[in-house]
ZADO-1210 file (C-alpha; in nm, 4 decimals, padded with zeros to 6 digits):
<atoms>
<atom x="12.0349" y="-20.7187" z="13.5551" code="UNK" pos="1"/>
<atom x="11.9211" y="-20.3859" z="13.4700" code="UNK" pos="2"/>
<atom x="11.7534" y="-20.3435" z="13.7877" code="UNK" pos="3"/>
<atom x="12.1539" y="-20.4359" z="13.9521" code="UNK" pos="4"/>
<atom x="12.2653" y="-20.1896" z="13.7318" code="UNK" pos="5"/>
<atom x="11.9989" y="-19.8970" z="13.7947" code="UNK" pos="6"/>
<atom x="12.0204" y="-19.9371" z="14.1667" code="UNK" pos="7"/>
<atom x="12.4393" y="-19.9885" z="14.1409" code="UNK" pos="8"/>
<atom x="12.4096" y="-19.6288" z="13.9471" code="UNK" pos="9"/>
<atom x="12.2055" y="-19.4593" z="14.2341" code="UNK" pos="10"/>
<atom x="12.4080" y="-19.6567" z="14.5130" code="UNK" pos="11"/>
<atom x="12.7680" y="-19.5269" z="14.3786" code="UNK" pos="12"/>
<atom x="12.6130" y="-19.1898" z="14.2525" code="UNK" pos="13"/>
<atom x="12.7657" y="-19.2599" z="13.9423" code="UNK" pos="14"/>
<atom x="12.8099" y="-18.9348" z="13.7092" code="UNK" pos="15"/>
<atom x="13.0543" y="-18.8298" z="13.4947" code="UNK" pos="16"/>
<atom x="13.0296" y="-18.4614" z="13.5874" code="UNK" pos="17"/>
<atom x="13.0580" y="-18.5520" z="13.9854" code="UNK" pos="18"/>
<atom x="13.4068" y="-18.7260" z="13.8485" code="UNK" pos="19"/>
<atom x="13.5896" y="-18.4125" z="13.6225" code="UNK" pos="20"/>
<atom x="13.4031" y="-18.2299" z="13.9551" code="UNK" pos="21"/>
<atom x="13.6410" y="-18.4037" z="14.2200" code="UNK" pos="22"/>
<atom x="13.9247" y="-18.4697" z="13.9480" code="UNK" pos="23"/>
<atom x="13.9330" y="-18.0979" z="13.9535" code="UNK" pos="24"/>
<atom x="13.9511" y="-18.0708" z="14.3361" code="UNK" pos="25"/>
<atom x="14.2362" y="-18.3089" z="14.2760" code="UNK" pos="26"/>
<atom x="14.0258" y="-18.6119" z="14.3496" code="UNK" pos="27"/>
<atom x="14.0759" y="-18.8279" z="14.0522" code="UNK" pos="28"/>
<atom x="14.0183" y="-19.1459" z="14.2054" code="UNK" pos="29"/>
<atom x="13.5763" y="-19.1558" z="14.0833" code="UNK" pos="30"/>
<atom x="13.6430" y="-19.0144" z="13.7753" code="UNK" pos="31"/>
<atom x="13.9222" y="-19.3391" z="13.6876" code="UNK" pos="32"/>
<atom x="13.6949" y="-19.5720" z="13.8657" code="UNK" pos="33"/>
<atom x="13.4000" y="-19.4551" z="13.6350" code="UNK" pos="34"/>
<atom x="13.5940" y="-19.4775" z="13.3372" code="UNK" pos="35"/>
<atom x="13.7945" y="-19.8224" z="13.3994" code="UNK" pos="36"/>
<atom x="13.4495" y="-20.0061" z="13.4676" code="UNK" pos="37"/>
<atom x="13.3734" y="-20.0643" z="13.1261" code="UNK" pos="38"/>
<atom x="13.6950" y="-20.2542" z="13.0961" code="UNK" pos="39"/>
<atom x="13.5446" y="-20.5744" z="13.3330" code="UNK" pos="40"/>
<atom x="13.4356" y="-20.6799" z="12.9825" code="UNK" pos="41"/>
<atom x="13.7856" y="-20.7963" z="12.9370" code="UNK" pos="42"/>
<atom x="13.7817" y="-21.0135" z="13.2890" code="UNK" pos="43"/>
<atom x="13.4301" y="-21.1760" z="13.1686" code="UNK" pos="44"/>
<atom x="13.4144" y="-21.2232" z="12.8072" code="UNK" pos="45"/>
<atom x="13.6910" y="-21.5196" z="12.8180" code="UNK" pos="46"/>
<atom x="13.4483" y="-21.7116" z="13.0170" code="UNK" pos="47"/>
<atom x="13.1609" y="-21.6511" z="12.7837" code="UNK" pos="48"/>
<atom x="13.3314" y="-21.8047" z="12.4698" code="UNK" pos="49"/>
<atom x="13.4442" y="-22.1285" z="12.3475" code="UNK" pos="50"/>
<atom x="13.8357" y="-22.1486" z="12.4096" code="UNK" pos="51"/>
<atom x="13.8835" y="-22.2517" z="12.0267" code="UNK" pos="52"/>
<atom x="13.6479" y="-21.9459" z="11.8945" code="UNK" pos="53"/>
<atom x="13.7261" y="-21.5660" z="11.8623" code="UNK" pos="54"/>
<atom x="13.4915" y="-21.2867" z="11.9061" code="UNK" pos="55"/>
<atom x="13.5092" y="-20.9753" z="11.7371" code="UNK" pos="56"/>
<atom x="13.4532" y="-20.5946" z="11.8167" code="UNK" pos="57"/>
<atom x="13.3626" y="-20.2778" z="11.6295" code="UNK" pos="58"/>
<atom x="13.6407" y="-20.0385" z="11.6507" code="UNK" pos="59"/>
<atom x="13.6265" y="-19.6763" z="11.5312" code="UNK" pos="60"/>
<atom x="13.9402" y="-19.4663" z="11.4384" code="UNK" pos="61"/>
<atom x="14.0574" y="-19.1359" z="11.5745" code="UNK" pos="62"/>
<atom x="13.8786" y="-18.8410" z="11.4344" code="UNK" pos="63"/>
<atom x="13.8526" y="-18.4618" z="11.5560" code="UNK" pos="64"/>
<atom x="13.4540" y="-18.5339" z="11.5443" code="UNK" pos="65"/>
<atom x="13.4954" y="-18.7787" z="11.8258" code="UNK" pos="66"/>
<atom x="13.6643" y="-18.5436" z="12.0614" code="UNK" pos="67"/>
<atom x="13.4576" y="-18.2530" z="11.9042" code="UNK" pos="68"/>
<atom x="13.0802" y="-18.4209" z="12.0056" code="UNK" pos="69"/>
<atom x="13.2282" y="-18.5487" z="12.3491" code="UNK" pos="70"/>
<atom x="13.3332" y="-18.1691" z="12.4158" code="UNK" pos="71"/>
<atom x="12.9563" y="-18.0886" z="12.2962" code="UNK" pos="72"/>
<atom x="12.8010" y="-18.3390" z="12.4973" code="UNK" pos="73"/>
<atom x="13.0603" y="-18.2677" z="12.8155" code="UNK" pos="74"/>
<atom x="12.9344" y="-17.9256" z="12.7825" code="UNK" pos="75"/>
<atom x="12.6017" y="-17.9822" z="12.7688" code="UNK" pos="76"/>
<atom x="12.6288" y="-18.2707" z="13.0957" code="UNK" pos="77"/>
<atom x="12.7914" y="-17.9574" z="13.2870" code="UNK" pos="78"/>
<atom x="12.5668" y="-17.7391" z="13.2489" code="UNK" pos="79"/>
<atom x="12.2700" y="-17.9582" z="13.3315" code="UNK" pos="80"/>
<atom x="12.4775" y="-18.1004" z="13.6483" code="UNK" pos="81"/>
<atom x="12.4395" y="-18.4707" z="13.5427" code="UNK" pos="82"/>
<atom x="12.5277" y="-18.7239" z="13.2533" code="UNK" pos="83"/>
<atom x="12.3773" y="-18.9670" z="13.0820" code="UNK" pos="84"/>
<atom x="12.3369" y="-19.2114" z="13.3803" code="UNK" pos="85"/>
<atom x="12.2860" y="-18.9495" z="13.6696" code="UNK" pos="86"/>
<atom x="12.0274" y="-18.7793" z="13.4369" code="UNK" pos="87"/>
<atom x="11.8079" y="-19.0721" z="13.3981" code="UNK" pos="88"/>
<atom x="11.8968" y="-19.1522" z="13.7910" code="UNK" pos="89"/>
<atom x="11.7969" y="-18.8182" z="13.8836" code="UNK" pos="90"/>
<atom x="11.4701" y="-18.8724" z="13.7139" code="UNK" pos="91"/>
<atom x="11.4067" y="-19.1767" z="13.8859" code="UNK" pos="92"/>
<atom x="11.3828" y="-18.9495" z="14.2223" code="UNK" pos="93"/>
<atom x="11.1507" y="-18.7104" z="14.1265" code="UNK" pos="94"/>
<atom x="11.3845" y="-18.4115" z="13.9672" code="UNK" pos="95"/>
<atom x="11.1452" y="-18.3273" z="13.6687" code="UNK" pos="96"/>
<atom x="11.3771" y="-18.0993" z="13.5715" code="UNK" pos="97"/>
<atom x="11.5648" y="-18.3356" z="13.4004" code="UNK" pos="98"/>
<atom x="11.2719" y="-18.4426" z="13.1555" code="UNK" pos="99"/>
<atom x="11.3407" y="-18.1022" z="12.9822" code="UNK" pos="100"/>
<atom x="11.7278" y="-18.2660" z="12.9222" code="UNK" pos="101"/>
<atom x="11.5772" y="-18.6030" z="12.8221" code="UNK" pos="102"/>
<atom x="11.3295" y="-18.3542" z="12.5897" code="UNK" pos="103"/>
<atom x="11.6884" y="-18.1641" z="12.4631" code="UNK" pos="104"/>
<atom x="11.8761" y="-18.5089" z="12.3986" code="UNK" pos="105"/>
<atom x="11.6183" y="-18.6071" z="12.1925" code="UNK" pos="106"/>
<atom x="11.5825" y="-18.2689" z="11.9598" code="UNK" pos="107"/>
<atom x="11.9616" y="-18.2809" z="11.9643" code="UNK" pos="108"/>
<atom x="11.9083" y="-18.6774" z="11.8126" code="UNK" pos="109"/>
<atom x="11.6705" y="-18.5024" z="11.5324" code="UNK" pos="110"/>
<atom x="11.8786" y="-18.1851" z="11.4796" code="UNK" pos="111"/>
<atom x="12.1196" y="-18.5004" z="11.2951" code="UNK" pos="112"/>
<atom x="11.8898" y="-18.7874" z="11.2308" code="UNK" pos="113"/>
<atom x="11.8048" y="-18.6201" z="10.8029" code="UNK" pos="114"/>
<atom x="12.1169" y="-18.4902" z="10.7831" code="UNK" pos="115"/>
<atom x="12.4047" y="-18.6761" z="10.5807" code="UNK" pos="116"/>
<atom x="12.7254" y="-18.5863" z="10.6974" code="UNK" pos="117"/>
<atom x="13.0988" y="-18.7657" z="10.5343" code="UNK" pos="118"/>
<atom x="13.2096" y="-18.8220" z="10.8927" code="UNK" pos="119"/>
<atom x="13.5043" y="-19.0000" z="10.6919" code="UNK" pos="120"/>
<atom x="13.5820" y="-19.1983" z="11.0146" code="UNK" pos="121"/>
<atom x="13.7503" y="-19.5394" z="10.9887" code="UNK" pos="122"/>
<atom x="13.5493" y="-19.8702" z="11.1333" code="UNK" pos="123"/>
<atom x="13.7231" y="-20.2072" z="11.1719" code="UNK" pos="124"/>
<atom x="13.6109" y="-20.5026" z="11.3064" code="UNK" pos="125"/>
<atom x="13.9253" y="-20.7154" z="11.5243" code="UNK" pos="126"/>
<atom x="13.9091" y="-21.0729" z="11.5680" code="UNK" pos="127"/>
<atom x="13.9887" y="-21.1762" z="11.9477" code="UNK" pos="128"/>
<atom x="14.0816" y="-21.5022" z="12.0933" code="UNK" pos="129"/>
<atom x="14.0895" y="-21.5797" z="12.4309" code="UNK" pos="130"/>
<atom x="14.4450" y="-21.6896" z="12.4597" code="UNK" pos="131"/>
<atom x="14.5543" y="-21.3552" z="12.2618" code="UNK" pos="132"/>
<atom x="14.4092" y="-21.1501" z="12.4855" code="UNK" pos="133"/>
<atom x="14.5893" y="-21.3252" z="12.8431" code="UNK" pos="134"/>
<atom x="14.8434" y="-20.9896" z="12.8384" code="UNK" pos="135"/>
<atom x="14.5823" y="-20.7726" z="12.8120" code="UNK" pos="136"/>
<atom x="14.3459" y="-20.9092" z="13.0867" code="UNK" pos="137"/>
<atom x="14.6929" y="-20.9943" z="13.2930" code="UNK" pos="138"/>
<atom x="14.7699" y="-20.5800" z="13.2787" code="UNK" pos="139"/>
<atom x="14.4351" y="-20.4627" z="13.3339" code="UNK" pos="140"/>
<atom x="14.4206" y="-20.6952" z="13.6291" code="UNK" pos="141"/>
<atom x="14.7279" y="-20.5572" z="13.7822" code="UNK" pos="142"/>
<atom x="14.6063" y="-20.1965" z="13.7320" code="UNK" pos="143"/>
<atom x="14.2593" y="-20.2559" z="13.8490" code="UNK" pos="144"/>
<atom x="14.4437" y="-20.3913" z="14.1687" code="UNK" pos="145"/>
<atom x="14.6592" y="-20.0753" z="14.1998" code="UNK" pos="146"/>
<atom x="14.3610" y="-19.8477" z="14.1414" code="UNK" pos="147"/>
<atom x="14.1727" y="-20.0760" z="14.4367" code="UNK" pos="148"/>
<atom x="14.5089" y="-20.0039" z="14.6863" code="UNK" pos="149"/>
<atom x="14.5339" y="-19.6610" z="14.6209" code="UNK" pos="150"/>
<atom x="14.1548" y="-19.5740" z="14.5825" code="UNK" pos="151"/>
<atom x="14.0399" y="-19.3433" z="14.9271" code="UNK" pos="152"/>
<atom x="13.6795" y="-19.4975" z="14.8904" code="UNK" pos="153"/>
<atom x="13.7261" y="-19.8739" z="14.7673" code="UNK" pos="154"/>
<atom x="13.3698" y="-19.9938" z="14.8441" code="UNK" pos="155"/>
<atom x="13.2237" y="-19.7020" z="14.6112" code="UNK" pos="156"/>
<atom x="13.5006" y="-19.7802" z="14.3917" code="UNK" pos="157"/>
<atom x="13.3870" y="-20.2051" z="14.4072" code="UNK" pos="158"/>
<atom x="13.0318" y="-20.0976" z="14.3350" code="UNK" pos="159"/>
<atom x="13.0845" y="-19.8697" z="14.0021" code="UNK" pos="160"/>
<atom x="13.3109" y="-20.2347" z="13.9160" code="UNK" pos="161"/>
<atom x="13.0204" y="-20.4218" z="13.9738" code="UNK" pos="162"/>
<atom x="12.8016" y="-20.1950" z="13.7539" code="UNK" pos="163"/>
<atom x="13.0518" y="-20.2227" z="13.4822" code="UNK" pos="164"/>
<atom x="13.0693" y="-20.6109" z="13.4756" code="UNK" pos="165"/>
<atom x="12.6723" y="-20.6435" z="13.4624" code="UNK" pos="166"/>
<atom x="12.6505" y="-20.4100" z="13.2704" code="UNK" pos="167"/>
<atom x="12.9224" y="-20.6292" z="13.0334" code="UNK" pos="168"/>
<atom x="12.6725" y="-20.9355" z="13.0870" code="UNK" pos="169"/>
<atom x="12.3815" y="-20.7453" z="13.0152" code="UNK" pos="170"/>
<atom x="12.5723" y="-20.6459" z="12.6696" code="UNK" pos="171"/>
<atom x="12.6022" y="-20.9602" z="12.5690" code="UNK" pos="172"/>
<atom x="12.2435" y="-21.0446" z="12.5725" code="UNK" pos="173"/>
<atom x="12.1210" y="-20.7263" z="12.4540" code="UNK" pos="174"/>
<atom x="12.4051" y="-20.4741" z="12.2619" code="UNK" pos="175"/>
<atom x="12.1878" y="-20.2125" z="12.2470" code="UNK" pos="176"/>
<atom x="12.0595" y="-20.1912" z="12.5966" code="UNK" pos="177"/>
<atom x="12.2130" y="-19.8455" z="12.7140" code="UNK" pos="178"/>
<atom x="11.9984" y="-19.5287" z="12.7372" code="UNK" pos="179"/>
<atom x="12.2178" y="-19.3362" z="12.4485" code="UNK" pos="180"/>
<atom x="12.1134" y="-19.6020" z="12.2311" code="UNK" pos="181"/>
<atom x="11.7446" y="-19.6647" z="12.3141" code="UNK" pos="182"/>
<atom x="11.6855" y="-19.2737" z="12.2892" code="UNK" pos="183"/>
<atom x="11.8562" y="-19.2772" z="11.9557" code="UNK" pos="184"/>
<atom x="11.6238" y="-19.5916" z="11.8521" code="UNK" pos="185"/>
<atom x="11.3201" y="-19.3388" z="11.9628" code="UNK" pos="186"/>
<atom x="11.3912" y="-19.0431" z="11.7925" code="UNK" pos="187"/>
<atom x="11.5224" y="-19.1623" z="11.4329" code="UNK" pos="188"/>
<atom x="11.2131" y="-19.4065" z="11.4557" code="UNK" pos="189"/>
<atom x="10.9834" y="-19.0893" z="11.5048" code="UNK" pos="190"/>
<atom x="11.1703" y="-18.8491" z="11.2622" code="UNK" pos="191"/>
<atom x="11.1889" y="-19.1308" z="10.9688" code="UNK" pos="192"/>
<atom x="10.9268" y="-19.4432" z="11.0474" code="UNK" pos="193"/>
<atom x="11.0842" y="-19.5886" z="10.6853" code="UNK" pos="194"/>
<atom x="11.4307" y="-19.6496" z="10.9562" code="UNK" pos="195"/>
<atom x="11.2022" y="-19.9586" z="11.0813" code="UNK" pos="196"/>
<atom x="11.4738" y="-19.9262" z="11.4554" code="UNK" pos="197"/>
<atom x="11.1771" y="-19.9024" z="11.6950" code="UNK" pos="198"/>
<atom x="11.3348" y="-20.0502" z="12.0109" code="UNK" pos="199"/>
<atom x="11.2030" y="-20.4447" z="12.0889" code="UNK" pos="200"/>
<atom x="11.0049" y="-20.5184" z="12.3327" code="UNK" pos="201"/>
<atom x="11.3041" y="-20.6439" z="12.6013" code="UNK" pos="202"/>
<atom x="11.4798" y="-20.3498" z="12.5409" code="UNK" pos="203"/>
<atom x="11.1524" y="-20.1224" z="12.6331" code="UNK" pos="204"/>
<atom x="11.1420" y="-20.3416" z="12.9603" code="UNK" pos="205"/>
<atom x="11.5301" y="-20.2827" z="13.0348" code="UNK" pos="206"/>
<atom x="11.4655" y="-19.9430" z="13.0502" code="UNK" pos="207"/>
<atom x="11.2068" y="-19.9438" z="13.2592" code="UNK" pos="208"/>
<atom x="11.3721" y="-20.1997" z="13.4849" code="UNK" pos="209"/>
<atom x="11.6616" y="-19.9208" z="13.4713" code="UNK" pos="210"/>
<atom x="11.4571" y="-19.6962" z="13.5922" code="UNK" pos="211"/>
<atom x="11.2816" y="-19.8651" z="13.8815" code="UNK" pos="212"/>
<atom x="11.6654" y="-19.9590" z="14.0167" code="UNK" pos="213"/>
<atom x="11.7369" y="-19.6138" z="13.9924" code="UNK" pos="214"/>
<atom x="11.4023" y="-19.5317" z="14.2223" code="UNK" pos="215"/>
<atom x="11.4791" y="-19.7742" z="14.4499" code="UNK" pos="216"/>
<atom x="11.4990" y="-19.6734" z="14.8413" code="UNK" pos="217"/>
<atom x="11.5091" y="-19.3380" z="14.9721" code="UNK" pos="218"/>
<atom x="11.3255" y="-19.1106" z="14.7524" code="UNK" pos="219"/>
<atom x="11.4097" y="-18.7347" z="14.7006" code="UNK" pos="220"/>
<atom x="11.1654" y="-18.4848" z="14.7182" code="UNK" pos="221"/>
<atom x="10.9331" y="-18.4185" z="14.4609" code="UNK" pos="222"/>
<atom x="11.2002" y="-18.1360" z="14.2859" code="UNK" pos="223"/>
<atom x="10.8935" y="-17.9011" z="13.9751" code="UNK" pos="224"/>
<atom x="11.0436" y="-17.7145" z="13.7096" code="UNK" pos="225"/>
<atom x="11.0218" y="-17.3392" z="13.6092" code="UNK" pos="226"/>
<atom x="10.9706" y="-17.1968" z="13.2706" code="UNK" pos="227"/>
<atom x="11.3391" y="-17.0710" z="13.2716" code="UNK" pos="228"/>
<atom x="11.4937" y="-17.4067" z="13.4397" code="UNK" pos="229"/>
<atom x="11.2812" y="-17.5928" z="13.1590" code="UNK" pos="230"/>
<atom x="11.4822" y="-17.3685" z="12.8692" code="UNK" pos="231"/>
<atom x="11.8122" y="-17.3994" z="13.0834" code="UNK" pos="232"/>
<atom x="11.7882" y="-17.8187" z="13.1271" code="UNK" pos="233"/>
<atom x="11.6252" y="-17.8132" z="12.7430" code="UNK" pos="234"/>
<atom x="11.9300" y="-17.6090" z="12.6038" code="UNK" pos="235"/>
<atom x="12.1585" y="-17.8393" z="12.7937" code="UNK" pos="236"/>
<atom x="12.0092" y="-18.1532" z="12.6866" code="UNK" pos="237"/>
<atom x="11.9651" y="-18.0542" z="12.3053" code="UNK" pos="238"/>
<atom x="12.4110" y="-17.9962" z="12.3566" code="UNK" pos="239"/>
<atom x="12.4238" y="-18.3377" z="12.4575" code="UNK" pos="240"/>
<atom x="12.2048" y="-18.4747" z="12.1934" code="UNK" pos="241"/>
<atom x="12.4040" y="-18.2796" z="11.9387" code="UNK" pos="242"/>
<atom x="12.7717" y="-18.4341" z="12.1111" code="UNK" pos="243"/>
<atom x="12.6432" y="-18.8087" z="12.1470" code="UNK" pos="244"/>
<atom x="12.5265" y="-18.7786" z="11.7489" code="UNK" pos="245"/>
<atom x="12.8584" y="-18.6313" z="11.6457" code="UNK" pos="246"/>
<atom x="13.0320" y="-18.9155" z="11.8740" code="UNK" pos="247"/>
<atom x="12.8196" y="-19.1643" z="11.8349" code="UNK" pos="248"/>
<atom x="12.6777" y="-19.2143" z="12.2021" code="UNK" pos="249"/>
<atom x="12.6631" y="-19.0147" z="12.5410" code="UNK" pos="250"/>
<atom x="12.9171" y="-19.1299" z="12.7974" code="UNK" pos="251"/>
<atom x="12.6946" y="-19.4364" z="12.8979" code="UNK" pos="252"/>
<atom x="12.7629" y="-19.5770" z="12.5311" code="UNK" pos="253"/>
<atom x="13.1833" y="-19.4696" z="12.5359" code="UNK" pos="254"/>
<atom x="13.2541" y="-19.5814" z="12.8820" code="UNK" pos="255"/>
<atom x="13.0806" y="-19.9100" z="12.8634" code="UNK" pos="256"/>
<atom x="13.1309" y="-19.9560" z="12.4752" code="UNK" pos="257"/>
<atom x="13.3975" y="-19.8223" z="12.2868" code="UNK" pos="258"/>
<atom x="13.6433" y="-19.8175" z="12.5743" code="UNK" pos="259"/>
<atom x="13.6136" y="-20.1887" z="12.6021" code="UNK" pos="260"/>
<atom x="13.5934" y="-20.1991" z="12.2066" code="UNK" pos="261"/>
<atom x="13.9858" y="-20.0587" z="12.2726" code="UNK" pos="262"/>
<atom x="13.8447" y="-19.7949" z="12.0031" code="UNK" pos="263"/>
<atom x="14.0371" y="-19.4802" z="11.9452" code="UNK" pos="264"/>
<atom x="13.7069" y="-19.2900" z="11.8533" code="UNK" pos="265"/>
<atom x="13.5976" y="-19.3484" z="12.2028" code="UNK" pos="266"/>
<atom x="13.8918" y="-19.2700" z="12.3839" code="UNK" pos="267"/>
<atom x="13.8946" y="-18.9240" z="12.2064" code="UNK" pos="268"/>
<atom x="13.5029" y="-18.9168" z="12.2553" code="UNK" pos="269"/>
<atom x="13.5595" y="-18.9401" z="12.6309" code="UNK" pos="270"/>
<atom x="13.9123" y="-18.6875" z="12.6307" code="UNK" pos="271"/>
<atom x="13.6399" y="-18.4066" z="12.4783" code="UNK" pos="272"/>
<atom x="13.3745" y="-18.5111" z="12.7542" code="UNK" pos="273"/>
<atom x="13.6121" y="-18.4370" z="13.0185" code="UNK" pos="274"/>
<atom x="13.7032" y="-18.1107" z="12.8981" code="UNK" pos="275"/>
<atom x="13.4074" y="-17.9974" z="12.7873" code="UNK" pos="276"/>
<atom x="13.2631" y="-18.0770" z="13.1646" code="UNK" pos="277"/>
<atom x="13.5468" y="-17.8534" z="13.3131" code="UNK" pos="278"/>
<atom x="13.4825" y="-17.5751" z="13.0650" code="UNK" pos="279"/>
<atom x="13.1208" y="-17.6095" z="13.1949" code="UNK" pos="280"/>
<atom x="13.1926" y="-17.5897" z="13.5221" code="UNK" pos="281"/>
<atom x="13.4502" y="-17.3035" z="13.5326" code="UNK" pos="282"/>
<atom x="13.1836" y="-17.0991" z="13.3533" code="UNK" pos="283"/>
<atom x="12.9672" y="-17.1731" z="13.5938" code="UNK" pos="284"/>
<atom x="13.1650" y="-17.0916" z="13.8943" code="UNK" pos="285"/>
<atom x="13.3021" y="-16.7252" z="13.6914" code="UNK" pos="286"/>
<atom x="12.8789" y="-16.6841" z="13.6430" code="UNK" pos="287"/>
<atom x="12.8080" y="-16.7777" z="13.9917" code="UNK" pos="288"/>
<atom x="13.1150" y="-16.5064" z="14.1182" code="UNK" pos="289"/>
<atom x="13.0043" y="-16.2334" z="13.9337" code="UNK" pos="290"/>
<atom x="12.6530" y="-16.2765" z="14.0751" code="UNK" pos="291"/>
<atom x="12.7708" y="-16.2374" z="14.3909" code="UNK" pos="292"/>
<atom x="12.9612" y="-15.9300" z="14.3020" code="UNK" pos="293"/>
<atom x="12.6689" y="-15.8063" z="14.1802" code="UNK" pos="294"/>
<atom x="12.4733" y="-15.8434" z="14.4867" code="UNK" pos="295"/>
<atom x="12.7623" y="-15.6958" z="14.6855" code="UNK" pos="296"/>
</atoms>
């Protein structure tokens, strides 16, 4: 399954920042397909429990540090021209560049891994049962099928559902499966070996399996990195690492987590993502315009 997944991700050219790109050209239709996928949880899970049992979920509530880290982290995924998913994916083909963002994420991690902060953010855990939740899948179904009719590019749109509902089994058997979370594992593990959350052995392999999906078929070409590109991508990453601590995971962890959790935190997480990937991108363009006033 992670092998699906990585080579679904590289397929559909999944990224976040590709999405608020095209939502922005007023193309909205990747960016609601990328965050809807998560939601396939809802069409699997009943088949994955007992009809007389109930399953629960970890819900956070709404608080400004949600929307505050996702603006972080959105800022930090603009400026380094790829999220959590396309980072990794570009790393997969060659683009060492983004090894300096993978090296940033992780400082960002540490910048937050001693430090005790009153967060003061509510956590709940809500009981589901399968028949209580028939509304909810019966809407979702209806809009999925609207988003399908009116989506320009439905087989793109089929594949990031398709990475969203493995990605839902592979859940299941492993919670903590997601690059956000295995990075996290790393770094707190390496700050503060006492934290005994070294990642297991099958979560080591998922990654890797990740990876090699994400490498799979054509292969870009072999992109090195400068000293200034490595302080650019570094800078970027250590923003994301500071946003997915504040908001408790990048966008791999709110889209295919605590959107499906139905928590508050993450839909806030994801509002500041989005807006701090346009604020990215407009300063980049107003940077890029002056340059070429300057060379005028």
């Amino acid at each position: 399954m992670a092998f699906m997944i990585g080579a679904l991700a590289k397929r559909s050219g999944l990224c976040m920042v590709k999405g608020v790109s095209a939502l922005m050209a007023g193309r909205p239709a990747l960016l609601s397909a990328i965050l809807v996928c998560g939601l396939t949880f809802w069409f699997l899970i009943p088949f994955s429990i007992n009809p007389r049992n109930t399953f629960a979920l970890p819900q956070y509530g709404a608080s400004l540090l949600f929307f505050i880290g996702g603006l972080l982290f959105g800022l930090g995924a603009g400026f380094n021209q790829g999220c959590s998913v396309s980072t990794l994916t570009r790393l997969a083909q060659r683009d060492i560049r983004m090894l300096a963002t993978v090296f940033g994420w992780a400082v960002g991690w540490l910048i937050f891994s001693n430090v005790s902060l009153d967060l003061s953010i509510s956590y709940r855990v809500t009981n589901y049962s399968p028949c209580a939740i028939s509304p909810l899948i019966f809407t979702l179904c209806v809009i999925t099928f609207i988003t399908f009719v009116i989506h320009p590019q439905r087989r793109i749109f089929l594949t990031i559902l398709l990475f969203g509902a493995i990605s839902t089994l592979l859940t299941q058997m492993s919670p903590e499966w997601s690059p956000s979370h295995y990075l996290q594992a790393l770094t707190y593990t390496i700050s503060n070996p006492k934290l005994s959350s070294w990642p297991t052995l099958s979560e080591h392999l998922i990654i890797v399996l990740l990876l090699t999906g994400m490498s799979f078929g054509n292969k870009h070409s072999f992109i090195a990195i400068t000293t200034k590109q490595f302080i650019y991508h570094c800078s970027a990453g250590i923003l994301m690492g500071i946003g997915a601590s504040l908001a408790l995971g990048g966008n791999d962890a709110q889209v295919l987590f605590a959107m499906p959790a139905l928590s508050s935190g993450g839909v806030l997480a994801c509002l500041g993502m989005i807006g701090g990937i346009m604020l990215a991108l407009k300063l980049m363009a107003l940077h890029q315009q002056r340059q070429r006033q300057v060379a005028k």
